[in-house]
C-alpha positions as CSV (number, residue, x, y, z in Angstrom):
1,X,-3.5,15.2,-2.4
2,X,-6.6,15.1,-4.4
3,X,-8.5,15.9,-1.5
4,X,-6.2,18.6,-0.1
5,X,-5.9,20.2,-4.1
6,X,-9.7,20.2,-4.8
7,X,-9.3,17.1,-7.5
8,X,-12.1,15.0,-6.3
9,X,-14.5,18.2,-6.4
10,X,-13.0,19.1,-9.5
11,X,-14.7,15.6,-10.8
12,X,-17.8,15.7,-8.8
13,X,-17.0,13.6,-5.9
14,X,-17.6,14.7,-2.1
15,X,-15.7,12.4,-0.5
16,X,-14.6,11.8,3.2
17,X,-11.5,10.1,3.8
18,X,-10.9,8.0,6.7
19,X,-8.0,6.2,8.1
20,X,-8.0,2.7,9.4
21,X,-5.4,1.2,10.5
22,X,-5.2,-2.2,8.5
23,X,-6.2,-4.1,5.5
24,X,-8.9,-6.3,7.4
25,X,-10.6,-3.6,8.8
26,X,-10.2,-2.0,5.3
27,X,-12.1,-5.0,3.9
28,X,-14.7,-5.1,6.2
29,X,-15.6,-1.9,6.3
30,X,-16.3,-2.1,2.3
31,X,-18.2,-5.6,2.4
32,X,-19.7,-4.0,5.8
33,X,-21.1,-0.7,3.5
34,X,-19.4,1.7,5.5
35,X,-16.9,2.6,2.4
36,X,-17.2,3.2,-1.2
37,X,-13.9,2.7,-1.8
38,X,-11.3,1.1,-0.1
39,X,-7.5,1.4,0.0
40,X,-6.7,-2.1,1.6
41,X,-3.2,-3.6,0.3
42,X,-3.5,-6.6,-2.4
43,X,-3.5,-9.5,0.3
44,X,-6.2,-7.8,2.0
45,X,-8.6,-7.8,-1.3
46,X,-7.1,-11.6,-2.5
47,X,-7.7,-12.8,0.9
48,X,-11.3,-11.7,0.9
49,X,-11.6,-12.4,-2.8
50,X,-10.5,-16.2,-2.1
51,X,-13.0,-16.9,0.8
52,X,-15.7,-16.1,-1.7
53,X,-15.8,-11.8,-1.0
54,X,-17.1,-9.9,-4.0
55,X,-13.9,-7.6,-3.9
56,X,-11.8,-6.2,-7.2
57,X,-8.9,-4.5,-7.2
58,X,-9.2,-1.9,-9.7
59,X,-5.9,0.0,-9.2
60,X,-2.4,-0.3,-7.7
61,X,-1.3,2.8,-6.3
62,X,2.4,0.6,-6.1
63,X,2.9,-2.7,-7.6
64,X,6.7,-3.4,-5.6
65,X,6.9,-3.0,-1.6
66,X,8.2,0.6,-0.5
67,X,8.7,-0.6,2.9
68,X,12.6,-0.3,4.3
69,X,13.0,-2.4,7.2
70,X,14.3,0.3,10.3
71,X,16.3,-1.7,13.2
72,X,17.9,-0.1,16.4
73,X,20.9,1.4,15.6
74,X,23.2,-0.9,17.2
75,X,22.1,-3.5,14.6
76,X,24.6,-3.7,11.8
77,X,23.8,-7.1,10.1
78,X,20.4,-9.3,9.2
79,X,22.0,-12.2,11.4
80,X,21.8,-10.5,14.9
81,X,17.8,-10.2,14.0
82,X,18.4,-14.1,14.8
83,X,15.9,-14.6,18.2
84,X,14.9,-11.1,18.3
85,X,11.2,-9.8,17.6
86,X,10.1,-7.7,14.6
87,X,6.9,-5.4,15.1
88,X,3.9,-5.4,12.8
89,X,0.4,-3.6,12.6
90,X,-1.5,-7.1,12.6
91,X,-1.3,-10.4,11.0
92,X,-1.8,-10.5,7.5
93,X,-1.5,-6.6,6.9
94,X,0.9,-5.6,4.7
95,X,3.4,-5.3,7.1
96,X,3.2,-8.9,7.8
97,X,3.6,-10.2,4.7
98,X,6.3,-7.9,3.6
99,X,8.3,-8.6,6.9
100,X,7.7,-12.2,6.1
101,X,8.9,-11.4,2.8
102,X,12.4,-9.8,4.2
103,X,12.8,-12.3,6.8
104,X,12.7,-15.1,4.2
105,X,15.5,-13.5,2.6
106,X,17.6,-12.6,5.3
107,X,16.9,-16.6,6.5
108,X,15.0,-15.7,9.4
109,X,11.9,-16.7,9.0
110,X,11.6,-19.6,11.5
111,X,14.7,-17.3,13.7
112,X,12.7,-14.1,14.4
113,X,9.3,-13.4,15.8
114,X,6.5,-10.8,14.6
115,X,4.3,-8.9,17.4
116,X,0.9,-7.7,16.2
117,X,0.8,-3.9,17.8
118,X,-2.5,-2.5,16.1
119,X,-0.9,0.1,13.3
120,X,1.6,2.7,12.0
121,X,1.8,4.9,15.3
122,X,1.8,1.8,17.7
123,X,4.4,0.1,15.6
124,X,6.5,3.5,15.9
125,X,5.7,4.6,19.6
126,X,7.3,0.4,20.1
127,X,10.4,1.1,18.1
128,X,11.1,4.0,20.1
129,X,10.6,2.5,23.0
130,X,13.2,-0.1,22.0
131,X,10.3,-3.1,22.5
132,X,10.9,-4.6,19.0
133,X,14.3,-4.8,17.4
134,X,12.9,-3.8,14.4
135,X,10.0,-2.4,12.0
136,X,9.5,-2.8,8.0
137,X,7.4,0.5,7.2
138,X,7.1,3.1,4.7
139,X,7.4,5.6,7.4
140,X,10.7,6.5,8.7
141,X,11.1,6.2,12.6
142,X,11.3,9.2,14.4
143,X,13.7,7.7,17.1
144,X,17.4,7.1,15.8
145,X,17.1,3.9,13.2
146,X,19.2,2.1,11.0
147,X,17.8,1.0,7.4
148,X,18.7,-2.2,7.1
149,X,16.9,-3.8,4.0
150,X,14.7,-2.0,1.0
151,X,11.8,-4.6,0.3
152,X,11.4,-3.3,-3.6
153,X,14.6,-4.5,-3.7
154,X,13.6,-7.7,-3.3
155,X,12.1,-7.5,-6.9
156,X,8.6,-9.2,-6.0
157,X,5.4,-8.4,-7.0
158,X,3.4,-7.2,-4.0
159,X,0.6,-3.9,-3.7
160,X,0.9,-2.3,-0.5
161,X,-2.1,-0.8,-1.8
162,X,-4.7,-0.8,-4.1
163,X,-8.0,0.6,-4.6
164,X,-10.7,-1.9,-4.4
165,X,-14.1,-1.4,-4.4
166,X,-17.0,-4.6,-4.3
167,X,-18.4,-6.0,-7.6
168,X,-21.8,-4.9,-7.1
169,X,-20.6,-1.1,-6.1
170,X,-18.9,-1.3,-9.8
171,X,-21.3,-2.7,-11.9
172,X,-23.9,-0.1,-10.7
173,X,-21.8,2.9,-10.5
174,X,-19.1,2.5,-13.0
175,X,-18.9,6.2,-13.8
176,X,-18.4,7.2,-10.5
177,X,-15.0,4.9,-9.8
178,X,-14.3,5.7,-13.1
179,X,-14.2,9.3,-12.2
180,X,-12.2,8.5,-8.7
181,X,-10.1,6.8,-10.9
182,X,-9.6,9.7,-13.0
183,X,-9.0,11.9,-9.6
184,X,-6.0,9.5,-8.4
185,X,-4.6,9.6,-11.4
186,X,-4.6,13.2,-11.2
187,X,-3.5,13.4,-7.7
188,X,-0.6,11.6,-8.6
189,X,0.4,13.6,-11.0
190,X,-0.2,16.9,-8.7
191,X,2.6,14.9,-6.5
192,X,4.8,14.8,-9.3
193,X,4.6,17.9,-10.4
194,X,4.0,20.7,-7.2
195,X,6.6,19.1,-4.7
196,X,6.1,22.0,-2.5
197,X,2.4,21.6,-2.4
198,X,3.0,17.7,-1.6
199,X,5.3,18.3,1.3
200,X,2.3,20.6,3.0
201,X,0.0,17.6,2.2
202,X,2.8,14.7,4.0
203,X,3.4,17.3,6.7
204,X,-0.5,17.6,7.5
205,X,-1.3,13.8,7.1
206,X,1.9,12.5,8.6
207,X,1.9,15.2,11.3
208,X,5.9,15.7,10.8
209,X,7.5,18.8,10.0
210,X,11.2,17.7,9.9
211,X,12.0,18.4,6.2
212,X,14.5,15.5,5.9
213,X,11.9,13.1,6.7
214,X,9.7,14.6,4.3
215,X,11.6,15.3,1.4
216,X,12.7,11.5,1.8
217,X,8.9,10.8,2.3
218,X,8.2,12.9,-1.5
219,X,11.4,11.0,-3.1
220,X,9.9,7.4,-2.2
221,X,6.6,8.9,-3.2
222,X,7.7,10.2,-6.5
223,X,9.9,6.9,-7.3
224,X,7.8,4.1,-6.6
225,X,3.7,5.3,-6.9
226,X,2.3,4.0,-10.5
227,X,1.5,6.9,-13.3
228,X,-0.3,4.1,-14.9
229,X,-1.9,2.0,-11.5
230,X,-2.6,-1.2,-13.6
231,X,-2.6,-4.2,-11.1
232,X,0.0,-7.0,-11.7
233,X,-1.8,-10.1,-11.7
234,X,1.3,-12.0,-10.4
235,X,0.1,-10.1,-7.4
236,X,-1.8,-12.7,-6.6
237,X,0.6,-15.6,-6.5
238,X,2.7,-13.7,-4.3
239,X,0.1,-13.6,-1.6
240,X,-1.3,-16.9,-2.0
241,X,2.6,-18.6,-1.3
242,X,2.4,-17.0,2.1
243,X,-1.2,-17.6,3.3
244,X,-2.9,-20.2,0.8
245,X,-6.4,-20.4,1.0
246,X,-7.3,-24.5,0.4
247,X,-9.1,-25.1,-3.0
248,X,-7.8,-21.6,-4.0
249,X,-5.3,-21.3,-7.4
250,X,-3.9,-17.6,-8.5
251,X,-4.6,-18.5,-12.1
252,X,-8.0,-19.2,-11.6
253,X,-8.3,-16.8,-8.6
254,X,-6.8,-13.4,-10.5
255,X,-9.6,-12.4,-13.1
256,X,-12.2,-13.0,-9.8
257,X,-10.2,-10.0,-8.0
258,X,-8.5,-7.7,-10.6
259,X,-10.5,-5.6,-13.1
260,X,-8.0,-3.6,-14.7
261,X,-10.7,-2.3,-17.0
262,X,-11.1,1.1,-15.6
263,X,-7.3,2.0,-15.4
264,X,-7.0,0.1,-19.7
265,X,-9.8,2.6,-20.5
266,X,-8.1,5.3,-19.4
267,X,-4.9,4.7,-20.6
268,X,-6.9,4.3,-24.3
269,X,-8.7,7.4,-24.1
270,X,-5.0,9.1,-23.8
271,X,-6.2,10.2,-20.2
272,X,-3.0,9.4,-18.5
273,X,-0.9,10.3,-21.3
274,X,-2.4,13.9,-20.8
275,X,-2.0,14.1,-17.0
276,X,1.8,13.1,-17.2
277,X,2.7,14.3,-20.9
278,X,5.2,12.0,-21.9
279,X,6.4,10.4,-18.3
280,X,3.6,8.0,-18.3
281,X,4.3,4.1,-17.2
């Protein structure tokens, strides 16, 4: 959106956006040089931040899972998941933890399998092919699909994304992550408030014109995407229960890996408060 809507120019930035597929090819691409800034999800930057990567978190774009986990249609119940294999981009992505996350309370953890497939379209082209039982994604299948489970229901802090960048990028150019700050912020808000302008942007990006999909797509968006992108450090804890890193503690780990900083400065300067009146949270 802030691409698509001129936002970033509008601050000064000339930026390129590319996709990758997962959070470890996020990271490494960052630590690597090839990005600026990075849009890995939290266990990607803790991970990294544990096995001694300079890597901080500086935003949450969503501090709760909006991931719904999609199963073939003839599956009615968690329990016939029992023996049957899950799909995911690749271990510890997003995906896997959250799936993790949904197995656990289905109790299924040690019953179902995972299948690393390489990303989003892979995981969907799968599904429709009826090769996994199931998928937890953000992204609706386009093949008939039963939602089975909301992961934000599950009421535990996880990012699917943040926006990380590397200590040393920060400390030397704080007023230009400060301004990309300033353009997500903004960009959000644009999502909020020009829905028809947003469904051109998901319809572009997503390459899906069906307008149930995308007005589905705009209503997750719009319910679950931070006005105020501060980090929650429990975060942290949360991804350090499912893959612990030996020697490594969340308390001592979470001021190494989120700087909130940029996000608390804005909220005092009454930045956010002016980009969504009085909606802000």
């Amino acid at each position: 959106m802030a691409q698509e809507t001129g936002i970033f120019k509008k601050h000064g930035l000339d930026v390129q956006l590319i996709y990758t597929s997962s959070s470890g090819t996020n990271i490494q691409a960052l630590l690597g040089g090839s990005l600026d800034v990075s849009t890995p999800s939290i266990s990607g930057a803790v991970l990294a931040a544990a096995r001694g990567a300079p890597v901080l978190a500086i935003a949450a774009m969503t501090n709760r899972p909006a991931m719904t986990l999609y199963v073939q249609p003839e599956i009615t119940r968690g329990d016939q998941l029992k023996g049957q294999t899950l799909g995911i981009s690749r271990f510890n992505s997003t995906g896997h933890t959250v799936t993790t996350l949904i197995l656990r309370k289905l109790g299924l953890e040690k019953s179902a399998t995972m299948r690393p497939l390489g990303g989003t379209p892979e995981m969907q082209a799968a599904f429709e092919q009826k090769q996994v039982a199931g998928i937890v994604t953000g992204v609706k299948p386009g093949a008939s699909a039963r939602a089975l489970l909301n992961a934000a229901d599950l009421d535990i802090p996880f990012a699917m994304n943040v926006m990380a960048v590397t200590r040393d990028f920060l400390q030397k150019n704080p007023d230009i992550v400060e301004r990309a700050a300033k353009a997500y912020i903004e960009a959000v808000g644009a999502i909020n408030n020009d829905k028809e302008t947003t469904l051109k942007v998901l319809a572009k990006y997503f390459k899906r014109s069906d307008p149930n999909f995308l007005d589905e797509t705009y209503t997750l968006v719009t319910k679950f995407v931070e006005k105020t992108p501060r980090v929650d450090g429990r975060n942290v804890a949360t991804v350090l229960e499912f893959e612990p890193v030996k020697g490594v503690d969340a308390e001592t780990l979470t001021p190494k890996v989120i700087d909130n900083s940029v996000v608390d400065k804005l909220a005092k300067e009454g930045f956010i408060d002016k980009v969504f009146a009085k909606t802000a949270r």
